[in-house]
C-alpha positions in Angstrom: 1.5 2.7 -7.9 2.7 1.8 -11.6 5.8 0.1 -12.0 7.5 0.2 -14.8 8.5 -3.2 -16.3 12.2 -2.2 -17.3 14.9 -4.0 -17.0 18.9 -3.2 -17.3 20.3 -5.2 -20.9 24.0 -6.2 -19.9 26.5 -4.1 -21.8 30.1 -2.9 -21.6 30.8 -1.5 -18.3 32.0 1.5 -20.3 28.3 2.3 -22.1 25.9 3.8 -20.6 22.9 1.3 -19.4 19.7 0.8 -21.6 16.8 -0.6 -20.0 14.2 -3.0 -22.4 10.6 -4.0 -21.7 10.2 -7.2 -19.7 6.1 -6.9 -21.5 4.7 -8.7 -24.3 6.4 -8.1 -27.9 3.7 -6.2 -29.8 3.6 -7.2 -33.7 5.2 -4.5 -35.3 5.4 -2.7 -39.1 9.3 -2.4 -40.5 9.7 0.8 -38.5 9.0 -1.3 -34.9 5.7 0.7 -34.9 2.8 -1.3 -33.0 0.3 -2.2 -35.6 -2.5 -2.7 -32.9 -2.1 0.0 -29.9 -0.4 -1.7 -26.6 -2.2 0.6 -24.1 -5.0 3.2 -23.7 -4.8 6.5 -22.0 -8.7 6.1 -21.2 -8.3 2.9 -19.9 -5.4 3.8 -17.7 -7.3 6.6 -16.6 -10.6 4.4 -15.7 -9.1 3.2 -13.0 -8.0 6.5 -11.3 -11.0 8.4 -9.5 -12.6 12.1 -11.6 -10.9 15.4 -9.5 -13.4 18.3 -8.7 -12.5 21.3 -9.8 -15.0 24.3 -8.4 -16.3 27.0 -9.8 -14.1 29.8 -8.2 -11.0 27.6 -9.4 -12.1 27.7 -12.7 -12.8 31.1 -12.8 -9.1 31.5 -10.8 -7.2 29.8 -13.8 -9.1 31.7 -16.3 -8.3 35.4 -14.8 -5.0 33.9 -14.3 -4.5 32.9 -18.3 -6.4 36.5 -18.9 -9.4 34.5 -20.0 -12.9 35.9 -20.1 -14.3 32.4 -17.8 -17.5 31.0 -19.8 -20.7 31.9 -18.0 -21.6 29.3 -14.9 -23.8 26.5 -15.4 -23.5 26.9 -19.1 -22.7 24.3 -21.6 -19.5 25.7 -22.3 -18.5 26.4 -18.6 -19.6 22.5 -18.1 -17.6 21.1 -20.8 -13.9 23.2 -19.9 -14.5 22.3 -16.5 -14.7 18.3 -17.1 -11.5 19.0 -19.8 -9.7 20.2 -16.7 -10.9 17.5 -14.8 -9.6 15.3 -17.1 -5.8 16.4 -17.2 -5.6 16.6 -13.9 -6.4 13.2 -13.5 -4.3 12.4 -15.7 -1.2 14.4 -14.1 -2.2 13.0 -11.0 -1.7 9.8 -13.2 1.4 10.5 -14.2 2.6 11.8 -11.0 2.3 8.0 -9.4 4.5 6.4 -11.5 7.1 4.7 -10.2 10.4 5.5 -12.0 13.0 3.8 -9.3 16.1 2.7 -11.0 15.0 4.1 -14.6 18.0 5.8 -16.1 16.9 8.7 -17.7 19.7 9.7 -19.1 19.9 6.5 -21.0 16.4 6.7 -22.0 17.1 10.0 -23.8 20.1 9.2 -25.1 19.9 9.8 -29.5 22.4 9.7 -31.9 20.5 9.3 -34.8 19.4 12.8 -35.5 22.6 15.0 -36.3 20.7 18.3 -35.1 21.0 17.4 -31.4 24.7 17.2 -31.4 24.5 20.8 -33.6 25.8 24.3 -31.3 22.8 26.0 -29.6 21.4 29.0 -31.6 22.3 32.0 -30.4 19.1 33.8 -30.1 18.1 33.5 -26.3 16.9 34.8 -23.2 16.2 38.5 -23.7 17.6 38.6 -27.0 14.5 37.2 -27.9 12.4 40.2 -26.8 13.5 41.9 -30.2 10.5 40.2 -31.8 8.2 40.9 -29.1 5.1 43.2 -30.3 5.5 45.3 -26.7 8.2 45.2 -23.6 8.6 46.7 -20.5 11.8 46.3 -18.9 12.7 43.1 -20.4 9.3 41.3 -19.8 6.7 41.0 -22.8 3.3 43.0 -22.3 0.0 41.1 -23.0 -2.9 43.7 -23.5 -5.9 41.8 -21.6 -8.4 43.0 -19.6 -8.5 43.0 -16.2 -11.9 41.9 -14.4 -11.1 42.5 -10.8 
């Protein structure tokens, strides 16, 4: 499992808690931006083993997009099939994480950018159908063909 290397920076007991690295400082530009990357999604990925996906899954998550599938044992069929591959590896990646004791509501917490404090819009929901080229009752309608 990955652990994340966070740990709680003392504060007020009436602020929220923010969590800080316990890595290596990275050298940084006057934004705190890295100037050398600190990780690699390939090599984090290296070490995790390549998922099979077969043919009649492929060709599943294609009629299920309303995708015409690439023709089997082609170039193109080969290549979207090891893209797949390749996020699910990395979800399956991502899904082993170990976030015990993260707070995530500190994590997201921003006050820096006044349009997150700013009243929701009011277009929402089915109000948003207005704009939609075709609807039938209240869902949108996607011409596609249908193989099966």
């Amino acid at each position: 499992m990955l652990r994340l290397g966070l740990q709680p920076i003392r504060r007020c007991c009436c602020r929220p808690r923010r969590w800080k690295s316990t890595a290596a400082r990275a050298e940084t530009d006057e934004f705190g931006i890295p100037l050398k990357p600190t990780w690699s999604v390939n090599e984090l990925l290296s070490s995790y083993p390549t998922p099979t996906i077969s043919p009649a899954t492929l060709n599943h998550l294609h009629d299920l997009a309303a995708l015409i599938p690439p023709e089997e044992g082609s170039e193109k069929f080969d290549k979207v099939k090891g893209e797949l591959e390749e996020l699910v590896r990395l979800v399956e990646a991502v899904k082993l994480v170990d976030t015990e004791g993260v707070d995530l509501d500190a994590a997201t917490e921003r006050t820096d950018n006044p349009q997150l404090n700013a009243p929701p819009l009011n277009a929402s929901g089915r109000s948003l159908l207005k704009h939609a080229a075709r609807t039938v009752d209240s869902f949108y309608v996607v011409d596609a063909d249908k193989r099966h």
